[in-house]
N, C-alpha and C positions, 0 to 999 in steps of 0.2 A: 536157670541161674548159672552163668558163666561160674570156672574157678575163682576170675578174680574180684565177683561182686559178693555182696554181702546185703541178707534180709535186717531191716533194724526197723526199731521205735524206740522212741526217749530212753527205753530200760531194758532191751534187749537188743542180741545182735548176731545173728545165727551166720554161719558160717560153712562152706562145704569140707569135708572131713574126707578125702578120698573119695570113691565111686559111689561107697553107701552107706555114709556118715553123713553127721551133722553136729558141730561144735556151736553150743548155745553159751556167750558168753553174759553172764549178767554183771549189776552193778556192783553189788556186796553180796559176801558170804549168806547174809540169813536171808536173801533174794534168790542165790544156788543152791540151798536147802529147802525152800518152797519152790521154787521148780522143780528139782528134785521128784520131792514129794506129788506133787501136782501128778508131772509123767508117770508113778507107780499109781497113782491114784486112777487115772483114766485107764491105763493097760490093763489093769484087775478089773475091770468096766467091761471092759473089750471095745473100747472108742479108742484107742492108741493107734494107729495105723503100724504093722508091725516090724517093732524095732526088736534085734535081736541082743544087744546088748544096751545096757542105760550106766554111764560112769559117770559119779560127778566129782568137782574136784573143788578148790577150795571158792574161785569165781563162775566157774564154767562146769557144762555138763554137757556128754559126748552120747551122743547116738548113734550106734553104729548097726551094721546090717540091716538097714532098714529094707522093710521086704523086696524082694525083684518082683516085678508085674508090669505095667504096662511102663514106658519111658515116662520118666519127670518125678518117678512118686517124692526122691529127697529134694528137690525142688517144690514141691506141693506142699508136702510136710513144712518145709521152713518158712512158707507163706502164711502158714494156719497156724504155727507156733509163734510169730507176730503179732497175732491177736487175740492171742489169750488173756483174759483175767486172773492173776494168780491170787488165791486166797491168801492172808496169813497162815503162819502154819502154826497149827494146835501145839502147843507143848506137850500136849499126852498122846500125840499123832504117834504111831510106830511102834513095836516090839520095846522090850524092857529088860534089861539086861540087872546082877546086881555081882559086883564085883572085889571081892573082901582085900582090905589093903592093911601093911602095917608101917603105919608112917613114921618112917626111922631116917629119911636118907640125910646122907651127908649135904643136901645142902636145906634143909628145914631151916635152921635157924636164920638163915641170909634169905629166904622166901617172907620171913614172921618179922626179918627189919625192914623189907619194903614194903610190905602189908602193914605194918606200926601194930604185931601182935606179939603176945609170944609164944614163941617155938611151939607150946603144949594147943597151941587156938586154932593153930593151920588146920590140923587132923578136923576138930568140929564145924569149923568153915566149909573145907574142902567135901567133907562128904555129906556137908549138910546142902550143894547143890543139886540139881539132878541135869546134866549133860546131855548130849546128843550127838553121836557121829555123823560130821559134815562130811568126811569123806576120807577114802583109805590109802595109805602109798606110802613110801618110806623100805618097808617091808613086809611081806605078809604076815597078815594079823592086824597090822598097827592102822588103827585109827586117830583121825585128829578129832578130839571132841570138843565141840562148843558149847558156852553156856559160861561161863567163867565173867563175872561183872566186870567190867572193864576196870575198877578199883585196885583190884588183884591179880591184873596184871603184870607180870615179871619179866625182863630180858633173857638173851639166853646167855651161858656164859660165857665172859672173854676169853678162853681158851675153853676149847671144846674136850672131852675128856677120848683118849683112843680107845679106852671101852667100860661103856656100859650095862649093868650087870642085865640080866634076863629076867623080866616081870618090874623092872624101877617103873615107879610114879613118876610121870615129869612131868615140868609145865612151860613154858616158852610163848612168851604174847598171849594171841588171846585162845591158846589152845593148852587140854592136857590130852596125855598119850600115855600110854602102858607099852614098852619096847617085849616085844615077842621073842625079840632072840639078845644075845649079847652083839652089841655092836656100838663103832663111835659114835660120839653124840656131843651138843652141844646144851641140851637143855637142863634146866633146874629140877635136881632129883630127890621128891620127897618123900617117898615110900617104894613099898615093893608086891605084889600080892604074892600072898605065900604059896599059889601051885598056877604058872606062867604056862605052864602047859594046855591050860585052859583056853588059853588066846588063840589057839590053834590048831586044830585037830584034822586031820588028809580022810579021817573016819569019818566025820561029821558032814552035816549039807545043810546050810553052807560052814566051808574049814574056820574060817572068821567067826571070834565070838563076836566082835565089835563089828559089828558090818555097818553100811549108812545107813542114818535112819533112826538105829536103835539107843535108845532112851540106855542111859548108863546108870547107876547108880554106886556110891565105893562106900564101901562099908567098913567102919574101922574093927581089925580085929581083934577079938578079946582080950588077948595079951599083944602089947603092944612090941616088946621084947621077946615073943618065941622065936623058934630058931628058923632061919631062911630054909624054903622048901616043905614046912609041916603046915598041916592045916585039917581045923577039923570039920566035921561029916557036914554040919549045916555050909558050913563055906564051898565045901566040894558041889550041895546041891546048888548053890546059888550059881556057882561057875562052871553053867552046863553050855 
């Protein structure tokens, strides 16, 4: 496969990615998460022919290092990734994450007029989801989680804010996020979790709590009003 041709069928369209890569670009996001899935599913088979890293991103997903061995293998791989079957993907597919939130931010009540709820309904909606990281970037730690019904949907805002506190709930179209560090942002900020340090640890394997893949859950916490930064012992075990 020359650099400048490309593997495809109707819902896929594989790509070469440098010397030994391959950029798989699908149709739609929950198309990117069941490939995704699909690839970790075969690797842990040991039918994966070996790729050394798996990234996916919010349409596409990147294979890179695929093994050296004889000439052609990322040319062979993206013939045979053309003809795959992809399952749907199980909602209870992946690791499980639960994540204690206290939903205070300053922009709830503008989230609860485009939802047509009030301010107090966000909080049992919102954590009465269960999400899914489609995939990671922004910052390290932060994941874009899907799962959010497309009703409850929200823009981001007209002016973006130059900084965002560390551990805010946001939501922006059809994704929410937990921001890892303080940084600018643009999105809709409806809570916070009260120990942000959890989203990322250099101790931990992997440092990502939220990594793709894993099943999120937010959990409102007991006082809804305690103070930014405390949290107690059942919240610390749920944010390992």
């Amino acid at each position: 496969m020359r650099k400048t041709e490309a593997a495809r069928t109707d819902s896929i369209r594989v790509l070469p990615a440098g010397r030994h890569g391959l950029l798989v670009e699908l149709p739609t996001g929950a198309a990117a998460e069941a490939f995704h899935a699909e690839l970790l599913r075969r690797r842990a088979l040991g039918v994966l022919p070996g790729v050394r890293e798996i990234v996916p991103g919010a349409r596409t997903v990147l294979l890179d290092g695929i093994a050296d061995g004889p000439p052609g293998a990322p040319e062979r791989l993206a013939r045979s990734l053309v003809s795959w079957r992809i399952p749907p993907l199980p909602r209870d597919a992946g690791p499980a994450v639960e994540v204690p939130v206290v939903y205070d931010g300053p922009d709830l009540a503008d989230v609860a007029a485009v939802w047509g709820v009030e301010p107090g309904d966000v909080a049992r909606i919102h954590s009465g989801i269960e999400f899914r990281v489609a995939f990671s970037g922004f910052a390290p730690g932060f994941g874009y989680l899907t799962g959010l019904p497309e009703r409850f949907r929200v823009p981001r805002r007209a002016t973006p804010r130059t900084r965002v506190p560390v551990g805010s709930l946001a939501l922006a179209g059809p994704y929410t996020g937990v921001y890892p560090r303080a940084s600018p942002g643009g999105w809709q900020l409806i809570g916070r979790t009260p120990d942000p340090d959890c989203l990322w640890n250099q101790d931990r394997d992997p440092a990502a709590l939220l990594t793709p893949g894993t099943r999120v859950r937010f959990t409102e916490a007991p006082d809804r009003h305690r103070a930014a930064g405390t949290r107690t012992e059942e919240e610390a075990a749920q944010c390992q």
